[in-house]
TIMAR-206456 format. One record per atom (N, C-alpha, C): x, y, z. Coordinates in steps of 0.1 Angstrom, whole numbers, plus 5000, padded with zeros to 4 digits. Each point is the difference from the previous one (the first is absolute). Layout:
<pts>
XYZ...
</pts>
This chain:
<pts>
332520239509500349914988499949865004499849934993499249855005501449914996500549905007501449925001500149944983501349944999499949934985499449945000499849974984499149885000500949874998500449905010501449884994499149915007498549995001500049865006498250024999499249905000498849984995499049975014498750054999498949985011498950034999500149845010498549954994498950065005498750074996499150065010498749944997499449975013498849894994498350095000499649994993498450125000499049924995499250025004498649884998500449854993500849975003500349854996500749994983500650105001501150004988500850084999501849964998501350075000499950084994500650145002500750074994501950015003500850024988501350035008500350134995500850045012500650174992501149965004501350014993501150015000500950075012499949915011500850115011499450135004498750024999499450105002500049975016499750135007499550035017499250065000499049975009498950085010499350004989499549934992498949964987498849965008498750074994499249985005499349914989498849905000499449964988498350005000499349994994498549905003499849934988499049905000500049914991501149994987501049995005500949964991499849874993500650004985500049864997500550004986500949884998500850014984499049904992499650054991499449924991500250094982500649874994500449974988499049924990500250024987499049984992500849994989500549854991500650044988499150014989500849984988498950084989499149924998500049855000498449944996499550005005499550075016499349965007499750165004500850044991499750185006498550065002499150045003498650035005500050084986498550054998499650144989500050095009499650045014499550095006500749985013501150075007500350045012499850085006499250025015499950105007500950005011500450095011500549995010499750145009500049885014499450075016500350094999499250135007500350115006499849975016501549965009500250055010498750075009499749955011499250055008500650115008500850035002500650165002500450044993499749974983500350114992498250084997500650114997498750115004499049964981499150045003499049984990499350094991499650024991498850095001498549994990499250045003498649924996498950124992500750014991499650084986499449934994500549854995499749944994500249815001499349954999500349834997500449984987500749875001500649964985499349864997500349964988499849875003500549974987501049864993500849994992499449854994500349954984500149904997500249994989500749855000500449994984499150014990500050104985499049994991500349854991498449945001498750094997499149955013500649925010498749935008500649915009501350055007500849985010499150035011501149925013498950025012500850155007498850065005500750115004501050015013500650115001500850005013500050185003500050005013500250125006501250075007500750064989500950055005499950105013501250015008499950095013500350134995499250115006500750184997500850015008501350044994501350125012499350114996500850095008499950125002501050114999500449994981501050145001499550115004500750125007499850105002500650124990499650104999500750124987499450125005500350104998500250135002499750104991499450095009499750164990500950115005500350084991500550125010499150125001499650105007499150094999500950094998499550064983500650114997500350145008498950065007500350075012500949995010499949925005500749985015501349884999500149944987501249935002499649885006498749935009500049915011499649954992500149835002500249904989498549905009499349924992499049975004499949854994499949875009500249874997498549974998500449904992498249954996500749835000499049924999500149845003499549994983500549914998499649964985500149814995499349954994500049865003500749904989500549905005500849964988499849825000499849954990499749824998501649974994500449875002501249964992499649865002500749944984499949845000500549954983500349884997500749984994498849914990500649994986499249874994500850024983499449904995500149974990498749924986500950084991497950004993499550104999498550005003499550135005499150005009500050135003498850005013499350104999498550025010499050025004500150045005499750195004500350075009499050045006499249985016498850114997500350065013499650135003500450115008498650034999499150065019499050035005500550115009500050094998499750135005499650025012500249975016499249985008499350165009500550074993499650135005498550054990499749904988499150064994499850124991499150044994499850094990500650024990500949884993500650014985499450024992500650114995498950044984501349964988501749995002500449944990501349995005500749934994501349915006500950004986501550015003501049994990500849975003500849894990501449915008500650094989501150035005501250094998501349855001500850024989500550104996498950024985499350144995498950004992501149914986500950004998501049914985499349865002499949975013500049854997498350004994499150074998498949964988498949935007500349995019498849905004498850095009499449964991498250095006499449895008499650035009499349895013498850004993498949895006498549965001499450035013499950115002499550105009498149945005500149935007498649985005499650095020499550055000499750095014501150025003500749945014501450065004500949875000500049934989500949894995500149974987501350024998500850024985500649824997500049994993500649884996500750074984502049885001500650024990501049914997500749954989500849914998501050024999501449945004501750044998499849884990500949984991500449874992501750015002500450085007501649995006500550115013500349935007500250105012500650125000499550125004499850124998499850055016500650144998499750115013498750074995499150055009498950064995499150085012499650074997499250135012498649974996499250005005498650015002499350105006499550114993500050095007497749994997499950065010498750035000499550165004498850024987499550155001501550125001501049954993501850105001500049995014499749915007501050055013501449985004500850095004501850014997500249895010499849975011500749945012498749885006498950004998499549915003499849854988501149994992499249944993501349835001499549924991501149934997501049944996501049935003501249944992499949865001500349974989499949844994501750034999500449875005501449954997500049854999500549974987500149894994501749964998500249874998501149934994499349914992501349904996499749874995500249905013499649885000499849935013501849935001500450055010501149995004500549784999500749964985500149845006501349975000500550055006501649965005500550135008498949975012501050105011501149905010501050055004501249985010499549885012500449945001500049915014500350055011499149995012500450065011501349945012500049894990501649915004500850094994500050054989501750014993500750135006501149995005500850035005500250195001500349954981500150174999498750104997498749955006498850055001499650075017499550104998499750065014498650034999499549865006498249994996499550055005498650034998499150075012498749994994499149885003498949974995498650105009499149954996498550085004500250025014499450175004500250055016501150114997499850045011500650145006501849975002500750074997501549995004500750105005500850055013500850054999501149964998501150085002501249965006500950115010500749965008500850105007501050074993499850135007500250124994499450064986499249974997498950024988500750014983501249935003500949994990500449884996499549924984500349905000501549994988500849955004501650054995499949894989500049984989500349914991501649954993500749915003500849984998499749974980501749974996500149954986499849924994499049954992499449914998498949895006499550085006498849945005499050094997499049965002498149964993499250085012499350125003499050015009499049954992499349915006498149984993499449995008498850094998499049995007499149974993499149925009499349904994498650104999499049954995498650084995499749995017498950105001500050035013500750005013501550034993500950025014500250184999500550055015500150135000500950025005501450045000501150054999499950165005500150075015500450085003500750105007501549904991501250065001500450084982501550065007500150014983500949944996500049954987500849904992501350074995501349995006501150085000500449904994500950054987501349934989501450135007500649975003501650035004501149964994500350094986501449924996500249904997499049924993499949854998499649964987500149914994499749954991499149894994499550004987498849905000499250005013499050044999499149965011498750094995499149925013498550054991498749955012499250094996498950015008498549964987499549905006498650004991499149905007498949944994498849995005498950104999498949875005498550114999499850035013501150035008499650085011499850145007500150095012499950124997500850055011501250174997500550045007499050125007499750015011499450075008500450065009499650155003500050105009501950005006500849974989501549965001500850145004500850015012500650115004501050024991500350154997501150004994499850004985498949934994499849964987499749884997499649964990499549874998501549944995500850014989501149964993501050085002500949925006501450114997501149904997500750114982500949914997501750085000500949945002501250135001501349914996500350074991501349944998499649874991499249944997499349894999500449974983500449874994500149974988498749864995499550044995499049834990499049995013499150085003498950005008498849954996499349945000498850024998498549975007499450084999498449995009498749994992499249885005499050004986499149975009498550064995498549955007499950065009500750065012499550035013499250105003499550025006499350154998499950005013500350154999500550115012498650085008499249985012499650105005500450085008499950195000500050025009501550045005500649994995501749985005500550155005500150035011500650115011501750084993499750034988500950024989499950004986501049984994500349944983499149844999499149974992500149894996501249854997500950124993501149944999501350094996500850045003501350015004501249894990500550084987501049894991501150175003501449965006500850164999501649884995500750084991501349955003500049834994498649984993500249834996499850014986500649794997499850034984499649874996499050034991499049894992499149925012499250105001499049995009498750014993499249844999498950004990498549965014499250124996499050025008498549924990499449915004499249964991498549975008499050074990498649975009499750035018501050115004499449995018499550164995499049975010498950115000500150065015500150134999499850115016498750095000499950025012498950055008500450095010500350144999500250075013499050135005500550045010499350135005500850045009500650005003501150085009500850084991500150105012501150154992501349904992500450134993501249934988499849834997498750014998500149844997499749964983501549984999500150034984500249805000499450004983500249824999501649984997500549984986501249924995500950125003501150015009501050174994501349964998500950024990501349954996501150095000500750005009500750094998502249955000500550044993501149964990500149864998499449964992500249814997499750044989500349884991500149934988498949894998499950024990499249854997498749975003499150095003498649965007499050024992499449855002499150004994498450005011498950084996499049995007498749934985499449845006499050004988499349935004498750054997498449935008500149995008500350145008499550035013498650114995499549995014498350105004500850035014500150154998500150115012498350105003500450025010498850115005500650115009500950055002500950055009499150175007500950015010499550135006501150125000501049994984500850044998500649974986501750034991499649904992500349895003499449944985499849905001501449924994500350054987501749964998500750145000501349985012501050094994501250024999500450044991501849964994500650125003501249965010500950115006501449974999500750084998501950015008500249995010500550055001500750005016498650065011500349955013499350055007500249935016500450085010500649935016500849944998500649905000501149904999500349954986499250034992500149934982500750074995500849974991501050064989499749944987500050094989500249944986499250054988500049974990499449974993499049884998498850034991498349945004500149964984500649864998499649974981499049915000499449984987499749844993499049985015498850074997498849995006498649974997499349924998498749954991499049965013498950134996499149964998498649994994499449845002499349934989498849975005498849984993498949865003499550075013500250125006499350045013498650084999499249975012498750085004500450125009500050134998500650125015499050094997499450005014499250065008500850135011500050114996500750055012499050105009499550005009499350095013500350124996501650015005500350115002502049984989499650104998501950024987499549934988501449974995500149904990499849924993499549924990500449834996501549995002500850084985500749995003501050164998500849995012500650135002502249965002500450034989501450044996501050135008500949955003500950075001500250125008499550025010500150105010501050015011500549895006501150015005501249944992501250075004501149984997501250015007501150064992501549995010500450144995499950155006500950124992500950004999501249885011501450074998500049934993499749894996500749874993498749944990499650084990498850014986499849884997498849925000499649844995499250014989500049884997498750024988499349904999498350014998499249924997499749994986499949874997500149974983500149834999499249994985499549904998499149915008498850114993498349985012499349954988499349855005499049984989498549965008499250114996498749945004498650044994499549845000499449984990499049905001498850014995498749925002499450015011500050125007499850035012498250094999499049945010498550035001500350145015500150174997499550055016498449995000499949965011498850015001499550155008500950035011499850175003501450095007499450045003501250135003499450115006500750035014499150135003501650035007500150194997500350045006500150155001499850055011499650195000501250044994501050005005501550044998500649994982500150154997499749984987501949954999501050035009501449914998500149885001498849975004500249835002498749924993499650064991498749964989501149884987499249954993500549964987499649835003499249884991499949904998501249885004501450144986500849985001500650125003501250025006500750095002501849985000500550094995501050004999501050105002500849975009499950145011501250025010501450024987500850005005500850105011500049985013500850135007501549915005500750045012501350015004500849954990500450104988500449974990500449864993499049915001499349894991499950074987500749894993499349984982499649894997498450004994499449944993499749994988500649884994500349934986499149884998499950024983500049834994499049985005498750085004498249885006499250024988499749905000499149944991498349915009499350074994498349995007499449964991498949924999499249934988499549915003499150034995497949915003499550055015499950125004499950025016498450044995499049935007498550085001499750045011500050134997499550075015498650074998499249955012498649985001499750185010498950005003499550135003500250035013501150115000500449975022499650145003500150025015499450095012500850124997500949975001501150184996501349964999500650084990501449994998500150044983500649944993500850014984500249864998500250004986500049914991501149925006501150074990501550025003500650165002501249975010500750155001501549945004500950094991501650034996500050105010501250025008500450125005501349995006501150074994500950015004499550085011500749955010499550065018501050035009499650135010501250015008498950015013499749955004498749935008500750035017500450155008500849985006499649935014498649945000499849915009500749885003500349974988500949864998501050034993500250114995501649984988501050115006501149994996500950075004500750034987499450034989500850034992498649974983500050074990499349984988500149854997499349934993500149894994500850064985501149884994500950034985498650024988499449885005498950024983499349914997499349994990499549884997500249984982500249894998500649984984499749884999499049994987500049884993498649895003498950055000499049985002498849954990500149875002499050004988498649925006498550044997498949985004499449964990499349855004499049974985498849905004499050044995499249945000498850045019500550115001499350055010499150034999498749955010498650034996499750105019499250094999499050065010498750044993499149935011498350024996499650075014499250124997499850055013499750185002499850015006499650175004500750065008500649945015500350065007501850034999500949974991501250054999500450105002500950105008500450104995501049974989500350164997500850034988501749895004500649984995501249914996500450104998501749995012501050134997501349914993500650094993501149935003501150104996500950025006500850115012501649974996500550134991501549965007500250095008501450015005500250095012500350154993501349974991500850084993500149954987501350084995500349964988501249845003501150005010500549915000499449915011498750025004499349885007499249984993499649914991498750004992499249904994499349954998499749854990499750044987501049934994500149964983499749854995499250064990500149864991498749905011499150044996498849945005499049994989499849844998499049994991498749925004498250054999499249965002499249914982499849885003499749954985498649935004498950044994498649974999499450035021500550095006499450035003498550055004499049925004498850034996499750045017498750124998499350075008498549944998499449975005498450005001499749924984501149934992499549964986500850084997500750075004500550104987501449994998500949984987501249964998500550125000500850055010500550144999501949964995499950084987501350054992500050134998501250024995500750114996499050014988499649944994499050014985498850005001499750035009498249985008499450154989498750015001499750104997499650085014501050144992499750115013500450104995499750145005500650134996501349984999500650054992501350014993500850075009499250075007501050085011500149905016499449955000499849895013501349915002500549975012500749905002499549855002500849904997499149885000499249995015500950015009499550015015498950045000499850154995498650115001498749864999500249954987498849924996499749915015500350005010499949895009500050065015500750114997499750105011501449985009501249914995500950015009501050105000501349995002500750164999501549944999501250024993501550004996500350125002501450015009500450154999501150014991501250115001500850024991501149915001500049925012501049935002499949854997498749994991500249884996500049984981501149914999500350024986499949834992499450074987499949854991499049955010499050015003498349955003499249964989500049894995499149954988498549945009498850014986499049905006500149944983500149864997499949934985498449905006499449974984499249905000501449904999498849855003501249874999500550034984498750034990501249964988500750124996499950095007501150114997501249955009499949925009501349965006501049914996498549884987500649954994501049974988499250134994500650084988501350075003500250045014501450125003501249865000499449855005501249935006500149914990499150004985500449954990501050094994499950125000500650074990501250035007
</pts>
């Protein structure tokens, strides 16, 4: 564990300070604080990639302001991600390439293929409406506001790219002020690979700085991690928050992290905004929350090799009840599990409950997983007698993924992990859900028993491939609404509606 932070030091790197707050055994390279207020703020920021950070050469970029800015060439990192081979279990890393930079306005995107033979290219997420100008193996496209975005060429899953955008950062932190623990462009450790954040101070890392340690909150208050910089190959996990009240972490983006992305257990009102993860290592799940309150996750872009969000009770040292959880405005990509996966661990002697879950406006872009217990877009999936209440899902588009289910409910007694049935699930309402695509399986949704069971689940405009599936659809008279779509309810699930919107409208007028 690395000493307190009660006193400030100066570290000199290519001819400009950085300070870290009482930090030890801090390594740096081209460090350097530079600020920008708002009149003078640039259209277009890029920032260094580190010469010992790893690369990879898929593709060149090149950026500028529309319509006839000078261009600039952003540097490629190199997230890594993961397959699992259904056979044998052994998980298989692939290198995958990623651009990041900031602006304001709009901009010029063009991406060159350097491996050749493009016959067609698609920036995902497919909602956002933007079709490239596809000339040989260089695409050219416009953001008119900063946006996460994949580039994928001829569908390739892992070779292709990530655009990470902000707005141009004009009022970042001083590398003088006190309760800031800076860390400008270049490589950083620190000793013991643990960076301890006291209450009320600021980690920022500056656009091309690299950070890796992991950013530990301990029982503390107000405090916060942001910048356009990046947590890397971080022991332990990239974020860990505990005990922790009024947190917050924004912009950073995670490769790679030897764990959880991030780690929130036992804290409250903890607002996660815009940081994006990248992993490939086993159980390397992105955001996971387990008994806190208050968390919000919005405009983040995950890629995980695991899930990607997941909301839990109790679990090792955590105790409690998991409320008043949102999430919003995200891109989730999951390799392997989840987007997002509910309620599997819990507490048997002492029963918790998860409730009041809102998520919503959310793009998956895929999902793969062999394991038909651990399938579902969304899943909901209560064991060690957890009850889940009160979620609410709406505007989620989920695009055409590798294997898994739509959504899947299942009261579970999963005895790999549970020691006991999950109580139930109650009070579910789903609207405005879209899936386009072929490869789904069937959507279960599972009670256990008669007193384990989910009630009171309503799906409203539902659409499949174009198609608004209700209870009023046309279909054999003998058919269950499920039949029409090929999914399956057993006897333990009760009060299952599908409404068009204005049949939902009509039930809550009347």
């Amino acid at each position: 564990m690395n000493t307190p932070l009660s006193r400030r030091t100066a570290l000199q790197a290519a001819g400009a300070t950085v300070l870290a707050a009482g930090l030890t055994g801090v390594t740096a390279t081209a460090a350097r604080a530079d600020a920008s207020g708002n009149k003078s703020a640039p259209r277009l920021v890029t920032y260094p990639r580190p010469a010992a950070m790893p690369t990879n050469t898929s593709f060149r970029v090149r950026v500028r302001t529309a319509p006839d800015g000078d261009w600039q060439t952003p540097d490629i990192w190199r997230p890594q991600l993961e397959e699992i081979n259904a056979t044998t279990g052994s998980g298989k890393v692939y290198s995958s390439s990623m651009v990041y930079f900031d602006f304001r306005g709009s901009v010029e995107i063009e991406v060159t293929y350097l491996k050749g033979g493009t016959t067609k290219a698609r920036i995902r997420p497919d909602a956002l409406g933007i079709t490239p100008e596809l000339g040989g193996d260089t695409l050219v496209f416009t953001l008119d506001e900063p946006k996460d975005v994949v580039v994928q060429i001829n569908d390739e899953i892992f070779d292709c790219l990530h655009v990470i955008t902000n707005h141009v950062d004009c009022d970042p932190p001083s590398a003088d002020d006190p309760d800031v623990i800076y860390f400008g462009p270049g490589v950083h450790s620190v000793t013991g690979n643990v960076l301890t954040v006291p209450s009320g101070k600021t980690v920022y890392l500056a656009g091309g700085a690299v950070l890796t340690a992991q950013v530990y909150f301990k029982d503390v208050e107000k405090a916060r991690l942001t910048g356009r910089g990046i947590l890397y190959n971080n022991p332990g996990g990239a974020i860990l928050s505990e005990g922790s009240r009024n947190i917050r972490v924004e912009d950073v983006i995670i490769l790679n992290p030897a764990g959880y992305a991030g780690t929130f257990a036992e804290s409250h009102n903890v607002h996660v905004k815009k940081a994006r993860a990248f992993s490939s290592k086993g159980n390397g799940d992105g955001f996971d929350v387990f008994s806190s309150t208050g968390v919000t996750f919005d405009g983040c872009f995950m890629r995980n090799s695991d899930d990607c969000i997941a909301i839990y009770c109790h679990r090792w040292n955590y105790y409690g009840d998991t409320r008043d959880v949102t999430v919003q405005n995200c891109t989730l990509w999951a390799d392997v599990a989840h987007p997002v996966n509910v309620g599997t661990h819990g507490n048997t002697d002492a029963p918790e409950t998860i409730e009041n879950l809102l998520i919503r406006n959310i793009d998956v872009l895929d999902h793969r997983e062999p394991q038909m217990n651990y399938q579902g877009c969304i899943a909901l999936n209560p064991g060690d007698s957890n009850l889940i209440r009160n979620v609410r899902i709406e505007d989620v588009r989920i695009e055409d993924f590798r294997w898994g289910q739509v959504i899947y409910m299942k009261v579970m007694y999963n005895t790999k992990y549970n020691t006991s049935v999950g109580r139930g699930i109650e009070n579910v309402y789903v609207k405005n859900l879209s899936y386009t695509g072929t490869h789904a399986n069937p959507s279960l949704l599972l009670g256990y028993d008669a007193d384990h069971a989910i009630n009171n689940v309503t799906f409203e405009n539902l659409v499949v491939n174009g198609v608004v599936i209700a209870d009023s659809m046309k279909k054999p008279s003998w058919y269950y609404t499920t039949d029409a779509i090929q999914w399956f309810s057993n006897e333990h699930v009760t009060n299952l509606r599908f409404l068009t919107t204005a049949e939902a409208e009509a039930a809550t007028a009347s």
